[in-house]
C-alpha positions in Angstrom: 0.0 0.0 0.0 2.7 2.3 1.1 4.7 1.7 -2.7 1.2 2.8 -4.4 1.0 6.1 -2.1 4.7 6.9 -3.2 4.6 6.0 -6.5 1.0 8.0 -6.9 2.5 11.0 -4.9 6.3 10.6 -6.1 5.7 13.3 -8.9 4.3 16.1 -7.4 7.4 16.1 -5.4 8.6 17.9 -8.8 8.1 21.1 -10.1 7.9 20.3 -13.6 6.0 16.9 -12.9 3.5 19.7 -11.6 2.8 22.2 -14.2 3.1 19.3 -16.5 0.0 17.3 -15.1 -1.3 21.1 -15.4 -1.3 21.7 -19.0 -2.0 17.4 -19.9 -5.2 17.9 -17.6 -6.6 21.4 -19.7 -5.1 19.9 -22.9 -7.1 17.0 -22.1 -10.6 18.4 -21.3 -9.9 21.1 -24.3 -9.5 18.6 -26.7 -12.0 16.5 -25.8 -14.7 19.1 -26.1 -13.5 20.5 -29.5 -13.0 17.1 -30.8 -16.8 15.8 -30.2 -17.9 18.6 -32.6 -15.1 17.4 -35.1 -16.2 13.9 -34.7 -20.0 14.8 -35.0 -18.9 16.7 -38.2 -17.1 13.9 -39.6 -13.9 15.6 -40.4 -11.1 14.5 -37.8 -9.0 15.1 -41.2 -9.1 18.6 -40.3 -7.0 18.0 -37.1 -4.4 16.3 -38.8 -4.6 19.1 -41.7 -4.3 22.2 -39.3 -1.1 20.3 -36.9 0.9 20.3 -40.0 -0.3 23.5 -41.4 0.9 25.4 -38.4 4.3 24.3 -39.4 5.2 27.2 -42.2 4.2 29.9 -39.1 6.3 27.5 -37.1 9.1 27.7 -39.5 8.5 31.3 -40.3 8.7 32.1 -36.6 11.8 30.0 -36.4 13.7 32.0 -39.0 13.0 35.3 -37.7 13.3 34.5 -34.3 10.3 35.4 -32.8 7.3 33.1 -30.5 6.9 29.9 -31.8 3.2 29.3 -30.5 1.9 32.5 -32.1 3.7 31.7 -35.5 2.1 29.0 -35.4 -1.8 30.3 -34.2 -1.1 32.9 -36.9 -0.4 30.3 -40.0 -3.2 27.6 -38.6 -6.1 30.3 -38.5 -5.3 31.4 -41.7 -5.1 28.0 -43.5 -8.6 27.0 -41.3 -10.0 30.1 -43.1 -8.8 29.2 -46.1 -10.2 26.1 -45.9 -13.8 27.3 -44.6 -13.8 30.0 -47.7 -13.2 27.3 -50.3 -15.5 24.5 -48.9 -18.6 27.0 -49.5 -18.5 25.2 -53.2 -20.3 22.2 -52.5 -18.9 20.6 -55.9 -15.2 19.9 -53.7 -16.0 17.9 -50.4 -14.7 19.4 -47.3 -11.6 17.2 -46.9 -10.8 17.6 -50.8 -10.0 21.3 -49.9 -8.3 20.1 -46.7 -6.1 17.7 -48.4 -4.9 20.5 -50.8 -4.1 23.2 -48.3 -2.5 20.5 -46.0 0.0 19.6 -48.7 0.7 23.0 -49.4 0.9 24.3 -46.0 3.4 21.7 -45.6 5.2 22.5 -48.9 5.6 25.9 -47.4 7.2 25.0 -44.4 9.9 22.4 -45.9 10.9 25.5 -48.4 10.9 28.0 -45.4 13.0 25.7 -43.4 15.4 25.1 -46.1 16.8 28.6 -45.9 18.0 28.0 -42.0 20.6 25.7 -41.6 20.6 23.7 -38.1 17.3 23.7 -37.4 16.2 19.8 -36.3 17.4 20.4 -33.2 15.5 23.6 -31.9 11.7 22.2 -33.5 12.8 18.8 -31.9 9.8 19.8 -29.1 7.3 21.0 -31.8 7.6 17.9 -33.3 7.1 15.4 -30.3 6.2 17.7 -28.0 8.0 18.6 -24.5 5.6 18.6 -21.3 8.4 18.0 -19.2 10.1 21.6 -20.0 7.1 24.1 -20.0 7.9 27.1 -17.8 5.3 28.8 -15.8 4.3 31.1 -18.7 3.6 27.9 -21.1 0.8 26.9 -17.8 -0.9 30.3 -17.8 -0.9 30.9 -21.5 -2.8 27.3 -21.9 -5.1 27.7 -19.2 -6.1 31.5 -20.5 -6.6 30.0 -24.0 -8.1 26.6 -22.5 -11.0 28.4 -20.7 -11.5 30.6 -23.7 -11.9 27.8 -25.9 -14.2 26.5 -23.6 -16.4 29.6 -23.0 -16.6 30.1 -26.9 -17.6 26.0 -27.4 -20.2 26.5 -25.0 -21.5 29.4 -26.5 -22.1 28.0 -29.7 -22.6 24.6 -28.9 -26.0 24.2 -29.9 -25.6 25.8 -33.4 -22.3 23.7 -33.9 -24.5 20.6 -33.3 -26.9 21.4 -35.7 -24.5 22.1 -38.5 -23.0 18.9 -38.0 -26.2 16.7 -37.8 -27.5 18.7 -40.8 -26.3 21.4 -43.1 -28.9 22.6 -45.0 -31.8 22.5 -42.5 -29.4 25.2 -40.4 -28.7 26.8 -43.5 -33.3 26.8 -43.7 -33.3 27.4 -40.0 -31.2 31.1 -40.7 -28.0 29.9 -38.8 -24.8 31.6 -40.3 -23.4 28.2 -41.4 -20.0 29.9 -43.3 -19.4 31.9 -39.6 -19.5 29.0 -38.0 -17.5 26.5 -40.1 -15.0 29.3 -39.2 -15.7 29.3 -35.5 -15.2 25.5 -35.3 -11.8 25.4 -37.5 -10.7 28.3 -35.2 -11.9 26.3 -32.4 -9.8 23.4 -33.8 -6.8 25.3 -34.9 -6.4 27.0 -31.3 -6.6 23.9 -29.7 -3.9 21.9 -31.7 -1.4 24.5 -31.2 -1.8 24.6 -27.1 -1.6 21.3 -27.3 1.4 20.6 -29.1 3.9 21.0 -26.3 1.4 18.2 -24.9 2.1 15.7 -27.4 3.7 17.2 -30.3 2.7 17.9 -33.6 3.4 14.4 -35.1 0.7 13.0 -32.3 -1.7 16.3 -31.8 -4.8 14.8 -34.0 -4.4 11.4 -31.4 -5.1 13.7 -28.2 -8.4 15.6 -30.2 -10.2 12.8 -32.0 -9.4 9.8 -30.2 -10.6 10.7 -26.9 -14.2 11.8 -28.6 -14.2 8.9 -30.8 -14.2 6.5 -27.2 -16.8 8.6 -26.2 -18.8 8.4 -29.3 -18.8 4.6 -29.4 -19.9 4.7 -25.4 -23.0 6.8 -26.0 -25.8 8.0 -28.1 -26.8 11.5 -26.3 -24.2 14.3 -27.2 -24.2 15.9 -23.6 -22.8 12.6 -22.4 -20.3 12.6 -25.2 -19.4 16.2 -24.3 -18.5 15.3 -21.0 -17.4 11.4 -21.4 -14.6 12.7 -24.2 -12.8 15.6 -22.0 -12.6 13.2 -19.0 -11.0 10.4 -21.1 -8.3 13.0 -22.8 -7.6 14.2 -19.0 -7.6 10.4 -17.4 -5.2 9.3 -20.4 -3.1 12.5 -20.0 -2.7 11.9 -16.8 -2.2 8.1 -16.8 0.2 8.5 -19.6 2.5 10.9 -17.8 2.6 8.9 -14.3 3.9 6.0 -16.8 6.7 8.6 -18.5 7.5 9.4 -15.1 7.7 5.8 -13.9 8.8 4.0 -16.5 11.8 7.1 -18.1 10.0 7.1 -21.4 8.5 9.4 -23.8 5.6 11.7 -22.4 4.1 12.4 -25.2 4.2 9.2 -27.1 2.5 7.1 -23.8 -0.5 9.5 -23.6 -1.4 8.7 -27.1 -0.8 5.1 -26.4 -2.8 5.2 -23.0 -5.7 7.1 -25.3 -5.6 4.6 -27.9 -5.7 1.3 -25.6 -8.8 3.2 -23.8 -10.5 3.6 -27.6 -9.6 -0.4 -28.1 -11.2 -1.3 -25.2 -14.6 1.3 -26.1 -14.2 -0.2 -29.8 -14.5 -4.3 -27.8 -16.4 -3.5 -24.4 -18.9 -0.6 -25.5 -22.4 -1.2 -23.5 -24.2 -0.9 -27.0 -21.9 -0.2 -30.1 -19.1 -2.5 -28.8 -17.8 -5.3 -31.0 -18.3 -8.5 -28.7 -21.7 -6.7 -27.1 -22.8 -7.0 -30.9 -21.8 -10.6 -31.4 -23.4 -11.8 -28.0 -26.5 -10.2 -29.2 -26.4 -12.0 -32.6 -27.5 -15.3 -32.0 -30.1 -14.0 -29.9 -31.4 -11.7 -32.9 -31.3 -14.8 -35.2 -33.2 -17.0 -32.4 -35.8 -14.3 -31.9 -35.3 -13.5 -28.4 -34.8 -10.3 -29.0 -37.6 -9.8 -31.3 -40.1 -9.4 -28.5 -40.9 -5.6 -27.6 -41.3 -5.6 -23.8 -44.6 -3.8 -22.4 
């Protein structure tokens, strides 16, 4: 008993363990409330579109020598409404326009980076992330953001909802669907960059769709969803780090592997959607037990 108290406590007992459990705990819950609406939209490509477009403001930033983080914001919001403008012709599905502005965003960075020699090194964190070394500032700045994120989710969660489940009867209904396609990849753009000193910008699209996807396959009512998917991105944050601390391995890397053994274990062991819940209610579709409609 006494080993589990000093292995469960052993990490506060450091500074950085602290503000690291910090910012995995708000990357966590952030994530997992912006990544429902991503998952109820059906376009978790977007995630994996705006981490790498970040990366010519990342670059850019880099070579001029100024904040990272708000090269980054700066190149992600302007690819997101990129991407919003030129999905308003429905002949190109959304993640067509994605895929092109990925690439290029992507091109742009690799030519950006070109032009400073010795560079690996110093985007080593932006690439796989660096919990352990945030500073005080790096807590504040994600937990100002975090809340704002969350306040503006909340504020237009209802209209978000109804975009996703259906397009044009929001469009019939007077909601400004173009606004908020914006809001959303803003939404989703702000919340990969505080999270890439999480987890990195290789891993960033495992911490915001996998937590909502466990969630997803765990419920059918969207205010359960909202809250199952932030708790799940927080527990597996969490988990994940006490393993890095325990074990000397990679941070970043073992919360997306905690998150993803949670989602194999929604995918098997899900009350209603899961796979082996399904199969023990096959045979008992096929013998007509389950045919009867209780009174």
């Amino acid at each position: 008993m006494n080993g589990v108290i000093d292995f469960l406590a052993g990490p506060w007992e450091h500074l950085f363990m602290q503000r690291a459990f910090a910012v995995a705990v708000m990357c966590g819950i952030v994530s997992g409330v912006v990544g429902s609406h991503v998952v109820l939209r059906g376009m978790a490509f977007i995630g994996d579109a705006v981490s790498h477009s970040v990366f010519p403001g990342v670059a850019i930033a880099f070579v001029f020598r100024f904040n990272l983080v708000v090269g980054g914001m700066v190149a992600g919001l302007l690819t997101a409404l990129a991407v919003a403008v030129f999905s308003q012709n429905r002949r190109l599905k959304e993640d067509t326009v994605i895929g092109v502005f990925f690439a290029a965003a992507f091109g742009l960075g690799i030519v950006v980076l070109s032009t400073a020699p010795g560079y690996s090194g110093s985007l080593e964190s932006f690439l796989f992330g660096q919990i352990l070394g945030i500073g005080d500032g790096d807590v504040i700045t994600v937990g100002v953001m975090g809340l704002t994120l969350l306040l503006v989710a909340g504020a237009v969660h209802k209209e978000l909802v109804t975009v996703s489940l259906d397009r044009e009867t929001a469009k019939a209904a007077g909601l400004p669907v173009f606004a908020l396609d914006i809001v959303l990849y803003a939404l989703v753009t702000v919340t990969v960059v505080i999270s890439l000193q999480a987890v990195g910008n290789i891993l960033v699209l495992a911490l915001l769709i996998t937590p909502a996807a466990c969630a997803r396959l765990l419920t059918d009512r969207i205010g359960v969803m909202m809250a199952l998917a932030p708790a799940i991105g927080a527990g597996s944050a969490v988990t994940g780090l006490y393993l890095s601390y325990a074990c000397n391995l990679a941070a970043g890397g073992l919360i997306v592997l905690v998150v993803t053994g949670v989602f194999i274990l929604c995918w098997l062991l899900a009350p209603r959607h899961g796979l082996l819940v399904a199969r023990r209610r096959q045979p008992a579709v096929e013998s007509g037990e389950l045919t009867r409609i209780p009174a």
